[in-house]
C-alpha positions as CSV (number, residue, x, y, z in Angstrom):
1,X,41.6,-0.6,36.7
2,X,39.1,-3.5,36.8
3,X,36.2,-4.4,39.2
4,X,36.8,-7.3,41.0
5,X,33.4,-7.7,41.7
6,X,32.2,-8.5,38.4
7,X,32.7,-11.6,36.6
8,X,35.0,-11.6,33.5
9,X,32.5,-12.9,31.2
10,X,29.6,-10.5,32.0
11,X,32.0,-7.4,32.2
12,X,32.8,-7.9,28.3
13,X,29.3,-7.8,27.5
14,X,28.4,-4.7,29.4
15,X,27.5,-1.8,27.1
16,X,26.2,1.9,27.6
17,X,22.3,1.8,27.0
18,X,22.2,5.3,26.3
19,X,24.8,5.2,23.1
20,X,26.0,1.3,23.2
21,X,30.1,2.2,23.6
22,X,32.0,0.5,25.9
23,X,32.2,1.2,29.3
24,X,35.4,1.4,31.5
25,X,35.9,0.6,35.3
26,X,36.5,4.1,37.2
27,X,36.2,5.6,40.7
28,X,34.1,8.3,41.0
29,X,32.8,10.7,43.8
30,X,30.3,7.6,45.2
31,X,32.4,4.6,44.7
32,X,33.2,2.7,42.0
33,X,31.1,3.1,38.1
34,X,31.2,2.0,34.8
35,X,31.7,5.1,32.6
36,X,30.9,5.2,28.8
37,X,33.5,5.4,26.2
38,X,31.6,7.4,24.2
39,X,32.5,10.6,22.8
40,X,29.3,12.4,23.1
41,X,27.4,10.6,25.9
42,X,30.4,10.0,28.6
43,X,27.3,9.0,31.2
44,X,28.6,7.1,34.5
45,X,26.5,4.5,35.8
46,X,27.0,3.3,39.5
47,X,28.4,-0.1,40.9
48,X,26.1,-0.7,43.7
49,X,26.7,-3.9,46.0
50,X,28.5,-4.9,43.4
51,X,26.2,-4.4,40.7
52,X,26.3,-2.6,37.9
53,X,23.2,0.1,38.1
54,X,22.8,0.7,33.9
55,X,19.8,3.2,33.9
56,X,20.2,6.4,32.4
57,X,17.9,8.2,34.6
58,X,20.4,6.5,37.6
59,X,24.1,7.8,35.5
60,X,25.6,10.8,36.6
61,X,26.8,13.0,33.8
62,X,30.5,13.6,33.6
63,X,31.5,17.5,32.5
């Protein structure tokens, strides 16, 4: 699945801040997020208007 909304170019740049893993385009219970690759952080950060919200104390932990 991939977001539309962001360029190409800047959505191979983005990383997790938390842990630095990729992140990968998902749906979640508010809309669309990025959501970390990582195998111990798994943090999903929100796509708001478009834009990519990458604040830790803003990502929703994923059980």
């Amino acid at each position: 699945m991939s977001n539309p909304t962001i360029a190409p170019w800047v959505r191979e740049i983005l990383r997790c801040p938390k842990c630095l893993a990729d992140l990968r385009d998902e749906t979640g219970p508010a809309g669309p997020e990025l959501v970390c690759t990582g195998a111990d952080c798994g943090l999903a950060y929100p796509i708001e208007d478009g834009i990519p919200v990458l604040l830790i104390d803003k990502a929703r932990p994923r059980a």
